[in-house]
PyMOL Python script that loads the backbone (N, CA, C, O; Angstrom):
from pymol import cmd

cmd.read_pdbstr("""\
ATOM      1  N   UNK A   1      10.661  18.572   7.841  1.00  0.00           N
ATOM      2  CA  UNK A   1       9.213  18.501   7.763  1.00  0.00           C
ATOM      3  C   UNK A   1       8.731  17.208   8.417  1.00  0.00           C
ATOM      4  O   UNK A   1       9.491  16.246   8.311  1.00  0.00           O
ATOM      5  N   UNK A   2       7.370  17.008   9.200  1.00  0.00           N
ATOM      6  CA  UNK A   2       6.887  16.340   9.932  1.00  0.00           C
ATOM      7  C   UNK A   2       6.338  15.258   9.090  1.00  0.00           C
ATOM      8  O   UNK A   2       6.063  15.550   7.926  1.00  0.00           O
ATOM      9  N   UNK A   3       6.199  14.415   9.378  1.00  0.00           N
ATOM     10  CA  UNK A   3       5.706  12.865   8.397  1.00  0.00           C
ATOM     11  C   UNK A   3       3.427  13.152   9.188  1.00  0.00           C
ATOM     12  O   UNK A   3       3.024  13.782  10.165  1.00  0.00           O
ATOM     13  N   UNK A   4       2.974  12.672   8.570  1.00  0.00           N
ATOM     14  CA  UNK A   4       1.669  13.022   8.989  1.00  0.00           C
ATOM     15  C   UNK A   4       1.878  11.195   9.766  1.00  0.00           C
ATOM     16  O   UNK A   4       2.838  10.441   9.606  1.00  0.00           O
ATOM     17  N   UNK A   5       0.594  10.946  10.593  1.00  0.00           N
ATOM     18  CA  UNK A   5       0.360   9.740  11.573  1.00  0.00           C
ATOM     19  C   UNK A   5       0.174   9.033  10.303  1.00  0.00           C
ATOM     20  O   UNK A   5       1.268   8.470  10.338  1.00  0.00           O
ATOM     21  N   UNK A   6      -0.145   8.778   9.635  1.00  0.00           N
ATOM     22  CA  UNK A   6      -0.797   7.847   8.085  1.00  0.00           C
ATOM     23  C   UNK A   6       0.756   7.437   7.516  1.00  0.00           C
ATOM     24  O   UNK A   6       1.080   6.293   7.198  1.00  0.00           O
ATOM     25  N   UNK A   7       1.641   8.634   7.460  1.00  0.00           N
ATOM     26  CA  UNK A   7       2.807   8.461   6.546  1.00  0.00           C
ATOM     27  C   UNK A   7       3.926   7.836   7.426  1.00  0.00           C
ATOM     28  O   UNK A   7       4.986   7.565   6.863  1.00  0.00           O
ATOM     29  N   UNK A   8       3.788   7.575   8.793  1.00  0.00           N
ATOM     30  CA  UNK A   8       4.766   7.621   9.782  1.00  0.00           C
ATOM     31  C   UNK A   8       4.562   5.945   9.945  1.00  0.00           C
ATOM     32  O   UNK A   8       5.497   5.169  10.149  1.00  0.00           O
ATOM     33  N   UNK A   9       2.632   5.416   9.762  1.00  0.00           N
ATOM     34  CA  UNK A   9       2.946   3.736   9.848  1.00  0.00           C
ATOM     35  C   UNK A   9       2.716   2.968   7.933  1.00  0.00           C
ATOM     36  O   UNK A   9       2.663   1.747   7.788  1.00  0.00           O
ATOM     37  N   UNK A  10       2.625   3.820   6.852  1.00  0.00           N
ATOM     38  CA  UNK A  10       3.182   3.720   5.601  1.00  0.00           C
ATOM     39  C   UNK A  10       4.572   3.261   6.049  1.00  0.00           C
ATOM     40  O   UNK A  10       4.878   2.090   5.823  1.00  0.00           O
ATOM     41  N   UNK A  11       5.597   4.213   6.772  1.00  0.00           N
ATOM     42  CA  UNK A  11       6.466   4.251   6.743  1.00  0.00           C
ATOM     43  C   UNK A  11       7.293   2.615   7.369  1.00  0.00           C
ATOM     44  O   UNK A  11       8.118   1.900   6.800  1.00  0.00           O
ATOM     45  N   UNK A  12       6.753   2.504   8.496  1.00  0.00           N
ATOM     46  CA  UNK A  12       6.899   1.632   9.897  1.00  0.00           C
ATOM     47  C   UNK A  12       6.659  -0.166   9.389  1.00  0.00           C
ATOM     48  O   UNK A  12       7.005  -1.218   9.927  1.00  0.00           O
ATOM     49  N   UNK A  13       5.741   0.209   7.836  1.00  0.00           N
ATOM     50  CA  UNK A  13       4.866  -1.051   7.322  1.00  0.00           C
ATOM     51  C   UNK A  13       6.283  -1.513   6.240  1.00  0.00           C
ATOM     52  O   UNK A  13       6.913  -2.548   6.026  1.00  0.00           O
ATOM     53  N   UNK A  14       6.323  -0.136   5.763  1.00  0.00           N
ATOM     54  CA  UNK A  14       7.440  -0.504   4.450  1.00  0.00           C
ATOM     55  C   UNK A  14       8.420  -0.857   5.208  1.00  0.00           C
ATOM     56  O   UNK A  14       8.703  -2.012   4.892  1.00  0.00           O
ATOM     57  N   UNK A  15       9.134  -0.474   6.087  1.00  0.00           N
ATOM     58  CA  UNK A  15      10.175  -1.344   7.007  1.00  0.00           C
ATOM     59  C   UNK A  15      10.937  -2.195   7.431  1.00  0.00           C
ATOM     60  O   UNK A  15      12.122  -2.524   7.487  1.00  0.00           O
ATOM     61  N   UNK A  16       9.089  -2.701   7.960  1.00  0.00           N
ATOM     62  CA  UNK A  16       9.129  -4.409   8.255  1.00  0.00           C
ATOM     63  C   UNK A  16       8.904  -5.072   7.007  1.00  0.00           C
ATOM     64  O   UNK A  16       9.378  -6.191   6.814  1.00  0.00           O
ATOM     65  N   UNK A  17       8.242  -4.498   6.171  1.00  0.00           N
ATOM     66  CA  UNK A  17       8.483  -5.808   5.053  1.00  0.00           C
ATOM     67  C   UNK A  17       9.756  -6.047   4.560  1.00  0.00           C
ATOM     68  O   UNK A  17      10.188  -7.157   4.249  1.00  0.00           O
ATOM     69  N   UNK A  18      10.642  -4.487   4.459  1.00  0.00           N
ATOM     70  CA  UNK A  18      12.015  -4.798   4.118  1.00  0.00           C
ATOM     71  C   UNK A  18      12.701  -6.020   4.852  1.00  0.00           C
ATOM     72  O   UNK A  18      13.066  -7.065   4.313  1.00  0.00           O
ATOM     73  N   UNK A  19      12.819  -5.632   6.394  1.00  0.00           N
ATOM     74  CA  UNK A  19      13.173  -6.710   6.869  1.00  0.00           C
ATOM     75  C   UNK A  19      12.816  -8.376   6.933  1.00  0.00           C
ATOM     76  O   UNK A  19      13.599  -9.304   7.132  1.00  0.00           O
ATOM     77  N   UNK A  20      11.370  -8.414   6.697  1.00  0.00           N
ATOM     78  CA  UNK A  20      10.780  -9.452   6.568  1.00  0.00           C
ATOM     79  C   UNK A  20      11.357  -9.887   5.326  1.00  0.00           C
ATOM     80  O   UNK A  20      11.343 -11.042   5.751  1.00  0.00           O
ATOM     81  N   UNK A  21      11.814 -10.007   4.264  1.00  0.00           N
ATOM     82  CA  UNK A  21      12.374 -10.251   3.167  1.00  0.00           C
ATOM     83  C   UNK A  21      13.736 -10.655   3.087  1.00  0.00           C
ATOM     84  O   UNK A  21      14.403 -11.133   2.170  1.00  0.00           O
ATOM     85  N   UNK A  22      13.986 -10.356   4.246  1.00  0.00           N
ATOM     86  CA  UNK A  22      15.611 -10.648   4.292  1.00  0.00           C
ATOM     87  C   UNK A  22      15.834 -11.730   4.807  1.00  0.00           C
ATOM     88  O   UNK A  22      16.776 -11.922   5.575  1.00  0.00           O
ATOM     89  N   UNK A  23      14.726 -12.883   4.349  1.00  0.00           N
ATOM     90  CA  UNK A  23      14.968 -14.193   4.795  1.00  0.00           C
ATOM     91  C   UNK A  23      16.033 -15.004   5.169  1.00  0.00           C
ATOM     92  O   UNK A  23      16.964 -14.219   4.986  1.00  0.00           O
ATOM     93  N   UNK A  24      16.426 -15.807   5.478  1.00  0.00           N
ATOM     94  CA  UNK A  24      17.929 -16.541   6.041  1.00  0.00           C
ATOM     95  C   UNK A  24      17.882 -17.809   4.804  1.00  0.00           C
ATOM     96  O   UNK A  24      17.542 -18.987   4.911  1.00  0.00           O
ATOM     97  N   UNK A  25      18.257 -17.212   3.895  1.00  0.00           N
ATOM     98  CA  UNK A  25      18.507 -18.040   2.813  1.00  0.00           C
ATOM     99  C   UNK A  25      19.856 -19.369   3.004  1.00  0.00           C
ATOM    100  O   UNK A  25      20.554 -19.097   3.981  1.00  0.00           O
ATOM    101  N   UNK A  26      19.989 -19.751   2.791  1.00  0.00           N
ATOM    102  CA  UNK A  26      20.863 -20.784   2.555  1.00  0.00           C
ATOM    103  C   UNK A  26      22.342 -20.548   1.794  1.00  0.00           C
ATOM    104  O   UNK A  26      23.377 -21.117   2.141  1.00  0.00           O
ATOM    105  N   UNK A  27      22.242 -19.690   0.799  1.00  0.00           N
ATOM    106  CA  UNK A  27      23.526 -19.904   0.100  1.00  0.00           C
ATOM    107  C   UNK A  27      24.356 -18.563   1.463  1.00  0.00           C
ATOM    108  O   UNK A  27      25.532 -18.347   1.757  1.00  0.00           O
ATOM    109  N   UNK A  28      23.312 -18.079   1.861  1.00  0.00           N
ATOM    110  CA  UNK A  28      24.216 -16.821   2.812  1.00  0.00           C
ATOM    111  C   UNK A  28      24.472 -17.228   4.402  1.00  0.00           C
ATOM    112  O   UNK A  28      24.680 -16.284   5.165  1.00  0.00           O
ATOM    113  N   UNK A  29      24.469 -18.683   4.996  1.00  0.00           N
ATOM    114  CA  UNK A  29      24.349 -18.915   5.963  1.00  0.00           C
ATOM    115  C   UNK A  29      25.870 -19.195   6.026  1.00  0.00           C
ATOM    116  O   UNK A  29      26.062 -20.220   6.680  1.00  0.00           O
ATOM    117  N   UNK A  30      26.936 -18.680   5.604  1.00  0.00           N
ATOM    118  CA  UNK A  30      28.330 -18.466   5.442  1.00  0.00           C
ATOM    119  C   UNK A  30      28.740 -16.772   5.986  1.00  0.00           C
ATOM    120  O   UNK A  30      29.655 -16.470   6.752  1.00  0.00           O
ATOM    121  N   UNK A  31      27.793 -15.880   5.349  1.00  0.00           N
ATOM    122  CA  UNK A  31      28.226 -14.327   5.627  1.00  0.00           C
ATOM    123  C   UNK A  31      27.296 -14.049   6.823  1.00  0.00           C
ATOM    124  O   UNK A  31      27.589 -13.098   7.549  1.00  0.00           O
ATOM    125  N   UNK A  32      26.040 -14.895   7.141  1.00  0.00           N
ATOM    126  CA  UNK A  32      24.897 -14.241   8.156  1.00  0.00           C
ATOM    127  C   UNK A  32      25.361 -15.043   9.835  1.00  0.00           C
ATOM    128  O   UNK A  32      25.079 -14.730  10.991  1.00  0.00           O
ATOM    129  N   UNK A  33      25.998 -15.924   9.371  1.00  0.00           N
ATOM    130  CA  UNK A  33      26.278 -17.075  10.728  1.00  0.00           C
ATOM    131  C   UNK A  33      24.603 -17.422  10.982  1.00  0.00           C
ATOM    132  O   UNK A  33      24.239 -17.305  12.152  1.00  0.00           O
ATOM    133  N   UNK A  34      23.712 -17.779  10.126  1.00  0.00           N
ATOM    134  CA  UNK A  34      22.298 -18.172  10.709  1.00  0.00           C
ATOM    135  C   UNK A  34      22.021 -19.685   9.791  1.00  0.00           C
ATOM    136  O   UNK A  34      22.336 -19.856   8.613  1.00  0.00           O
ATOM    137  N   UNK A  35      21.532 -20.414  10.453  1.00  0.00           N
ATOM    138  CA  UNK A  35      20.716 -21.564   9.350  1.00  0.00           C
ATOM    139  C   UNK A  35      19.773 -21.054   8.260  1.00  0.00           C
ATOM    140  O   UNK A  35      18.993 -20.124   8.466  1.00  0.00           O
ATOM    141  N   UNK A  36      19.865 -21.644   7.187  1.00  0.00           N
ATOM    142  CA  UNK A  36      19.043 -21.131   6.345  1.00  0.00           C
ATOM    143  C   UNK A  36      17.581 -21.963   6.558  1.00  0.00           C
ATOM    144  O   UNK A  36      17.399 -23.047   7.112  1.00  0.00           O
ATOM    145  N   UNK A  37      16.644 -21.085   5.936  1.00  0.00           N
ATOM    146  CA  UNK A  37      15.429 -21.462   6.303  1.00  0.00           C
ATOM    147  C   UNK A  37      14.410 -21.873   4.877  1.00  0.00           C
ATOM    148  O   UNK A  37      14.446 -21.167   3.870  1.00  0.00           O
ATOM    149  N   UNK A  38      13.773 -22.760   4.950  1.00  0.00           N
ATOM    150  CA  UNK A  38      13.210 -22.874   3.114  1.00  0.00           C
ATOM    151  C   UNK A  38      11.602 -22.435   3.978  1.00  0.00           C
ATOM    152  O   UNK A  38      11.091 -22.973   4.960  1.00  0.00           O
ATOM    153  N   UNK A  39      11.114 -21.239   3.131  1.00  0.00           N
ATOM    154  CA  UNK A  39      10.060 -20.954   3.429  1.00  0.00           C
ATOM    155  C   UNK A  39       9.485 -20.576   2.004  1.00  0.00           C
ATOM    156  O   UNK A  39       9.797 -19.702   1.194  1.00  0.00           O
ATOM    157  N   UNK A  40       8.169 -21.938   2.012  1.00  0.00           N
ATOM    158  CA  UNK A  40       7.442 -21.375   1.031  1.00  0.00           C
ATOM    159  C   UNK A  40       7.025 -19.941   0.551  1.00  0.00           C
ATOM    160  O   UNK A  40       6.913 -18.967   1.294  1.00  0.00           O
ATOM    161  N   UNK A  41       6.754 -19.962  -1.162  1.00  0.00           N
ATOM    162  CA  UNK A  41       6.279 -19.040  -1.726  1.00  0.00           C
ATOM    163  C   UNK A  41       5.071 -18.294  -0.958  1.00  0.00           C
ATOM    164  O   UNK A  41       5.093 -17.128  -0.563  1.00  0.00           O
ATOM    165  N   UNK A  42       4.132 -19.113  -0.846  1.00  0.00           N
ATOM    166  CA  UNK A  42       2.787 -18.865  -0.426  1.00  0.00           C
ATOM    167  C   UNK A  42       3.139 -18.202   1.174  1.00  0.00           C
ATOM    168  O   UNK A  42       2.661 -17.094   1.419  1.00  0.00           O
ATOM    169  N   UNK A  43       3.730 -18.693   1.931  1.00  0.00           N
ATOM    170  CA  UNK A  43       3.720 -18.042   3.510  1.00  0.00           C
ATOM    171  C   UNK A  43       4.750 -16.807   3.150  1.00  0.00           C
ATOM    172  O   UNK A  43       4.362 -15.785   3.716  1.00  0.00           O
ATOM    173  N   UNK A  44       5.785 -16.625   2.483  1.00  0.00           N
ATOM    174  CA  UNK A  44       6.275 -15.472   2.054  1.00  0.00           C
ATOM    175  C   UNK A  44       5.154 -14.309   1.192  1.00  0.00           C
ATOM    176  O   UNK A  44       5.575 -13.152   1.175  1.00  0.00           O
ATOM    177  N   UNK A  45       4.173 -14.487   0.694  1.00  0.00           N
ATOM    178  CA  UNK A  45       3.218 -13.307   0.090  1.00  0.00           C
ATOM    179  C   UNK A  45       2.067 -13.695   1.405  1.00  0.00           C
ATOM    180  O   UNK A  45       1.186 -12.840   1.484  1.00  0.00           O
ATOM    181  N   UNK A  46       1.973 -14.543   2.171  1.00  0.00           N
ATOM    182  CA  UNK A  46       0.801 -14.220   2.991  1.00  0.00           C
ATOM    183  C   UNK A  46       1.579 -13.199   4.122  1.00  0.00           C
ATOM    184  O   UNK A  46       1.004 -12.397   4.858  1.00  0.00           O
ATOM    185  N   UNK A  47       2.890 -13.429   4.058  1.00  0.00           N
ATOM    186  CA  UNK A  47       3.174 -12.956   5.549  1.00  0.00           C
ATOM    187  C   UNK A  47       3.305 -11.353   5.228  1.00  0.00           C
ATOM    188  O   UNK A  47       2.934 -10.529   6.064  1.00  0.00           O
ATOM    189  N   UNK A  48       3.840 -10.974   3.999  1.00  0.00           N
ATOM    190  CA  UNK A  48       4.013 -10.170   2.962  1.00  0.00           C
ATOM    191  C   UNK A  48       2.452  -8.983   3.287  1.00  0.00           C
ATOM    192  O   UNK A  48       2.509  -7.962   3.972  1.00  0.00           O
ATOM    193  N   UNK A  49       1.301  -9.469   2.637  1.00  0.00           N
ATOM    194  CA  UNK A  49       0.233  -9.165   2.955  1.00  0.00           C
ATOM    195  C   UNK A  49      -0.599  -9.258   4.419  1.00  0.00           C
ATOM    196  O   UNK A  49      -1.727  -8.767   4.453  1.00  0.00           O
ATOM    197  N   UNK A  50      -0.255  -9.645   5.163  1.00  0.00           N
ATOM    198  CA  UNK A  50      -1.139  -9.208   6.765  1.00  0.00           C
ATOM    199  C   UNK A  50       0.207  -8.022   7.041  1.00  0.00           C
ATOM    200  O   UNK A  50      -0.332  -7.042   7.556  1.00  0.00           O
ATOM    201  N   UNK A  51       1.782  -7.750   6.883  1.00  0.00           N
ATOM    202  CA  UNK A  51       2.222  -6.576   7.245  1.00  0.00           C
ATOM    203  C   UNK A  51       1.701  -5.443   6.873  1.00  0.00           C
ATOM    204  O   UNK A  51       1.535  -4.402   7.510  1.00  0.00           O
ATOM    205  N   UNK A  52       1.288  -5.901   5.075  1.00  0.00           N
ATOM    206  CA  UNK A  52       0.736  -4.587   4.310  1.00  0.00           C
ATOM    207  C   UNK A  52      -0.728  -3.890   5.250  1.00  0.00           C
ATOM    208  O   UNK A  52      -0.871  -2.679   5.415  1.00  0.00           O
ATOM    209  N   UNK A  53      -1.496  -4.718   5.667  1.00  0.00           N
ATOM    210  CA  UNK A  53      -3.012  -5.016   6.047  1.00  0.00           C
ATOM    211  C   UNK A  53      -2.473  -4.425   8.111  1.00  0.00           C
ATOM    212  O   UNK A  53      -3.215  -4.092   9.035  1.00  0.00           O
ATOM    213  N   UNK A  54      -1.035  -4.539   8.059  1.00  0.00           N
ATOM    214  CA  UNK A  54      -1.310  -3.709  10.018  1.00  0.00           C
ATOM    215  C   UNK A  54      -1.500  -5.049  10.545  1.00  0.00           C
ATOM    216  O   UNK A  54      -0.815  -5.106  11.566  1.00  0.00           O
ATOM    217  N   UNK A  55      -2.156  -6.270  10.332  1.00  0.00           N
ATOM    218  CA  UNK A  55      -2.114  -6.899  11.132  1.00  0.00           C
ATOM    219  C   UNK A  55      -0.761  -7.173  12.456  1.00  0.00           C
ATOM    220  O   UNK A  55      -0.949  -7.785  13.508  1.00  0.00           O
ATOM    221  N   UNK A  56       0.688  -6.468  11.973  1.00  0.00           N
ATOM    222  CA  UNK A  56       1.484  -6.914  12.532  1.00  0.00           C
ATOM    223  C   UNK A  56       2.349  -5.317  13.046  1.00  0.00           C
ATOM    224  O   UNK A  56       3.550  -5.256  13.310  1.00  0.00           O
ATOM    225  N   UNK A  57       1.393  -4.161  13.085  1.00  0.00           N
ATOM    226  CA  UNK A  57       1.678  -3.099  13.405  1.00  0.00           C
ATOM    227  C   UNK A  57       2.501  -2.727  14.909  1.00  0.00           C
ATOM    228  O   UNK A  57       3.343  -1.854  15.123  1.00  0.00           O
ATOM    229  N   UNK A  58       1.812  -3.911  15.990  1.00  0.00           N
ATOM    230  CA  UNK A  58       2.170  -4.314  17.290  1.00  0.00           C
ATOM    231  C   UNK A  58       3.472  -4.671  17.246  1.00  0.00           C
ATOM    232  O   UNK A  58       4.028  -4.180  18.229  1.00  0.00           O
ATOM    233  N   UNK A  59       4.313  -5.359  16.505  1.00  0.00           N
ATOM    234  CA  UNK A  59       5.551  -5.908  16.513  1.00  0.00           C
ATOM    235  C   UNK A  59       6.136  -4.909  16.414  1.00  0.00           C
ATOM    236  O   UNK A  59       5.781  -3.837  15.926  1.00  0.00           O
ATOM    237  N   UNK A  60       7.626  -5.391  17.149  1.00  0.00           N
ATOM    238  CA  UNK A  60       8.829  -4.725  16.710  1.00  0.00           C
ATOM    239  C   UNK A  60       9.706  -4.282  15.660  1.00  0.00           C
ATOM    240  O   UNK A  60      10.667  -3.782  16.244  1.00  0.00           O
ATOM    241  N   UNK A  61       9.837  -4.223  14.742  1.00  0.00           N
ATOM    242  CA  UNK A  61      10.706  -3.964  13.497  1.00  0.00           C
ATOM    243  C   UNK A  61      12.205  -5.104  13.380  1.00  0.00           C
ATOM    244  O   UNK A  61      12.622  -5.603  12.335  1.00  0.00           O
ATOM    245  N   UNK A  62      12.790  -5.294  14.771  1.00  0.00           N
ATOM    246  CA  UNK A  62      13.911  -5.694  14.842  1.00  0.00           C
ATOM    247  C   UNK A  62      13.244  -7.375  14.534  1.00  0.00           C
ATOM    248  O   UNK A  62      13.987  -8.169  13.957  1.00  0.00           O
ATOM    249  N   UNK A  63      11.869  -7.814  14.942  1.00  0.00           N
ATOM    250  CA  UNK A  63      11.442  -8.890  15.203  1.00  0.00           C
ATOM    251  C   UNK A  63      11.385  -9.354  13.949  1.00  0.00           C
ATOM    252  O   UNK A  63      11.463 -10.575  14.091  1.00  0.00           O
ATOM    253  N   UNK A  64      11.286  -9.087  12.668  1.00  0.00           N
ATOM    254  CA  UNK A  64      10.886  -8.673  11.120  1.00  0.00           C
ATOM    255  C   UNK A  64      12.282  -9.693  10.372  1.00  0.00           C
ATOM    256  O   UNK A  64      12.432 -10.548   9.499  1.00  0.00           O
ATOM    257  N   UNK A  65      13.110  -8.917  11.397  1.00  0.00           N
ATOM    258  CA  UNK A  65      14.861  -9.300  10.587  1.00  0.00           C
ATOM    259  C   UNK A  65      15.135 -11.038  10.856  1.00  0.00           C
ATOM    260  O   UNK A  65      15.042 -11.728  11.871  1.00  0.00           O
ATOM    261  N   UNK A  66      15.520 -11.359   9.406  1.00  0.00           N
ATOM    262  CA  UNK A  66      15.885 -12.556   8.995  1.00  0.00           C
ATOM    263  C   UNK A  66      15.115 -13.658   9.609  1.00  0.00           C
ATOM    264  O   UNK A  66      15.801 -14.593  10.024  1.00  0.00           O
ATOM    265  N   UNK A  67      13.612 -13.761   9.779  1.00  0.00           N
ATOM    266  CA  UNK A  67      12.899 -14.641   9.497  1.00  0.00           C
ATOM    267  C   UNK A  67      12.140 -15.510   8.726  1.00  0.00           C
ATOM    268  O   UNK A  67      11.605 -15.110   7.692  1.00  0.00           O
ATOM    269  N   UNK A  68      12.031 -16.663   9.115  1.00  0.00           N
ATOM    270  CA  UNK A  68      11.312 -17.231   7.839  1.00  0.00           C
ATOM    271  C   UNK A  68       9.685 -16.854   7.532  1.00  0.00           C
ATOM    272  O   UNK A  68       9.144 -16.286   6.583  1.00  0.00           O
ATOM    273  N   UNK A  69       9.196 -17.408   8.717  1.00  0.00           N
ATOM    274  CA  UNK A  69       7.549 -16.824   8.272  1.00  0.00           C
ATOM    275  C   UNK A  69       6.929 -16.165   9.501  1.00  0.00           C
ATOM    276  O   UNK A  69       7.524 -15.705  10.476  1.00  0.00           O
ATOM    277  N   UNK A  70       6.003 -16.196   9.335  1.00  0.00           N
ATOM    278  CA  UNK A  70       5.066 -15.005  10.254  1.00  0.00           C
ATOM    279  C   UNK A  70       5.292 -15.656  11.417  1.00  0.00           C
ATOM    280  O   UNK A  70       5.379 -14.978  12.441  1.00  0.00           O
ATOM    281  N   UNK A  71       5.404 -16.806  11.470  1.00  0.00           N
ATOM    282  CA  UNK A  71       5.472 -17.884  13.272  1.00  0.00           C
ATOM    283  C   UNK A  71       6.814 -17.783  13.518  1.00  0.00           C
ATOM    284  O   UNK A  71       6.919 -18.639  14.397  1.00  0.00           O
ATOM    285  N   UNK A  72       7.760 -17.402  13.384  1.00  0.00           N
ATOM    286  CA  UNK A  72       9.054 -17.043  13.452  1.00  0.00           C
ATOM    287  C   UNK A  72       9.150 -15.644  13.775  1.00  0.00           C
ATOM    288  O   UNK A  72       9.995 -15.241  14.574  1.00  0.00           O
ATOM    289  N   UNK A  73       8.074 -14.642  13.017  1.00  0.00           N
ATOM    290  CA  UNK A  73       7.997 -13.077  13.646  1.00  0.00           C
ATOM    291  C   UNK A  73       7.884 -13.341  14.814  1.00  0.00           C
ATOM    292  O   UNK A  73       8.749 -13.084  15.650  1.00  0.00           O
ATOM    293  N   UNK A  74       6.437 -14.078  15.129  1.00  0.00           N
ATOM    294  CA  UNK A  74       5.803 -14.285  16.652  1.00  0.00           C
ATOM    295  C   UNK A  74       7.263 -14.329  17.710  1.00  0.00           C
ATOM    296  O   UNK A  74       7.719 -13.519  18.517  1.00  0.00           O
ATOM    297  N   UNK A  75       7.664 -15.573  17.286  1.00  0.00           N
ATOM    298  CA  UNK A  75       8.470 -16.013  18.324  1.00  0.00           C
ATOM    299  C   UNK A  75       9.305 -14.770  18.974  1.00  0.00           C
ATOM    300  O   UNK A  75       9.519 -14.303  20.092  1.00  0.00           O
ATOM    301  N   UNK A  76       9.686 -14.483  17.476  1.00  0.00           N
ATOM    302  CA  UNK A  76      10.893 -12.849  17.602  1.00  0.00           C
ATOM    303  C   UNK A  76      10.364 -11.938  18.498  1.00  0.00           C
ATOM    304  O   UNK A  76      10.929 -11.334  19.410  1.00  0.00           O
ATOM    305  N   UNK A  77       9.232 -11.911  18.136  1.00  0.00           N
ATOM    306  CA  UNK A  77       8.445 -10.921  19.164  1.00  0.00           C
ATOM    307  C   UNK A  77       8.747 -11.462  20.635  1.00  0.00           C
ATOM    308  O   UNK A  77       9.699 -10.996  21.261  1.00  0.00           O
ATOM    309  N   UNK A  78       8.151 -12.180  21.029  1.00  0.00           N
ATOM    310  CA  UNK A  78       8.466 -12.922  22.053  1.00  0.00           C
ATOM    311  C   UNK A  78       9.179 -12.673  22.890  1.00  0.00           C
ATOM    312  O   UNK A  78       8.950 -12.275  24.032  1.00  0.00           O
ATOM    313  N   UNK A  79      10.692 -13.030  22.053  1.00  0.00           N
ATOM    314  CA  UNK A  79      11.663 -13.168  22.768  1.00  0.00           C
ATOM    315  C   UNK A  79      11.883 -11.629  22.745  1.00  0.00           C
ATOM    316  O   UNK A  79      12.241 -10.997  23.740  1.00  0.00           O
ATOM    317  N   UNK A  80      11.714 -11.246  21.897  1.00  0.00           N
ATOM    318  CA  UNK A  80      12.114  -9.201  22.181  1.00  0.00           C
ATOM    319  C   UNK A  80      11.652  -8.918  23.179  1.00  0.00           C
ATOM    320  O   UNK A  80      12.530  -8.579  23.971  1.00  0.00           O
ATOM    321  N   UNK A  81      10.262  -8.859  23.754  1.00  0.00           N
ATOM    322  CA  UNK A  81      10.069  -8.708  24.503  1.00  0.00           C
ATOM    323  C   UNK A  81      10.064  -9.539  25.821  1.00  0.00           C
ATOM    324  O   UNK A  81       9.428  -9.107  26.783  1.00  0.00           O
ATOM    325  N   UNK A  82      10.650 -10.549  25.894  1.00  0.00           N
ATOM    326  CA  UNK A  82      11.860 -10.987  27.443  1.00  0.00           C
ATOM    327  C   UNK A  82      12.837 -10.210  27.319  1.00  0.00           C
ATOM    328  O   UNK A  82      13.303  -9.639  28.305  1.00  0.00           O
ATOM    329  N   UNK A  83      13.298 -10.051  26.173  1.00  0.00           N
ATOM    330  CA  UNK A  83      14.557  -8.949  26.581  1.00  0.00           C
ATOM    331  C   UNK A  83      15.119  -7.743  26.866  1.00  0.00           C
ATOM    332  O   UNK A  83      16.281  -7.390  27.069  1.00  0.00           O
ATOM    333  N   UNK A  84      13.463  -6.847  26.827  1.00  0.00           N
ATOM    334  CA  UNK A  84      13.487  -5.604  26.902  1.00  0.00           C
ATOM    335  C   UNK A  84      13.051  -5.771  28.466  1.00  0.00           C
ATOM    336  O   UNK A  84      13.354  -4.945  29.327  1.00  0.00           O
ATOM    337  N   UNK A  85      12.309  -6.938  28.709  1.00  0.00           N
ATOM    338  CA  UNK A  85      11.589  -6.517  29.966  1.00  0.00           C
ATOM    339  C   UNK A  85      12.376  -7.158  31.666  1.00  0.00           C
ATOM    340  O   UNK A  85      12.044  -7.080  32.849  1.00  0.00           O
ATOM    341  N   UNK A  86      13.567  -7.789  30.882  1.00  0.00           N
ATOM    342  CA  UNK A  86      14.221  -8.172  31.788  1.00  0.00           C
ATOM    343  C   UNK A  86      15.467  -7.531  32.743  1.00  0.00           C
ATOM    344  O   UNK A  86      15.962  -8.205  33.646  1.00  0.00           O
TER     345      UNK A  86
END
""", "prot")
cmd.dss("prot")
cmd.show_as("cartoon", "prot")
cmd.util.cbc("prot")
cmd.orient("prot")
């Protein structure tokens, strides 16, 4: 069965927040090979809320994974796209 256009960026939103959550914590910068990152409470529920809100509908999904805050999506973005377009 077909997902309706509404349920398909529900879907696309819940996603990226998953990934967005999967911050680069510190005690896991042993199993992730990444630096850990200390990102406030507050930029974790703001960044949390503009995904919920679409503001970040334009991004990639992959861009989402193991960042610290929304200026770290950006960058991800960024660079995703040098690398798709190169």
């Amino acid at each position: 069965e077909e997902l309706s256009e509404q349920d398909k960026l529900i879907v696309s939103r819940a996603r990226k927040i998953q990934k967005f959550l999967s911050q680069p914590f510190f005690v896991a910068e042993t199993f992730t090979g990444r630096e850990g990152k200390y990102v406030p409470l507050k930029d974790t529920i703001s960044g949390f809320k503009e995904i919920l809100a679409g503001l970040h509908d334009d991004k990639p999904e992959q861009a989402f994974y193991m960042q610290g805050n929304m200026k770290d999506v950006e960058q991800a973005t960024i660079e995703h796209k040098e690398k798709t377009t190169a």
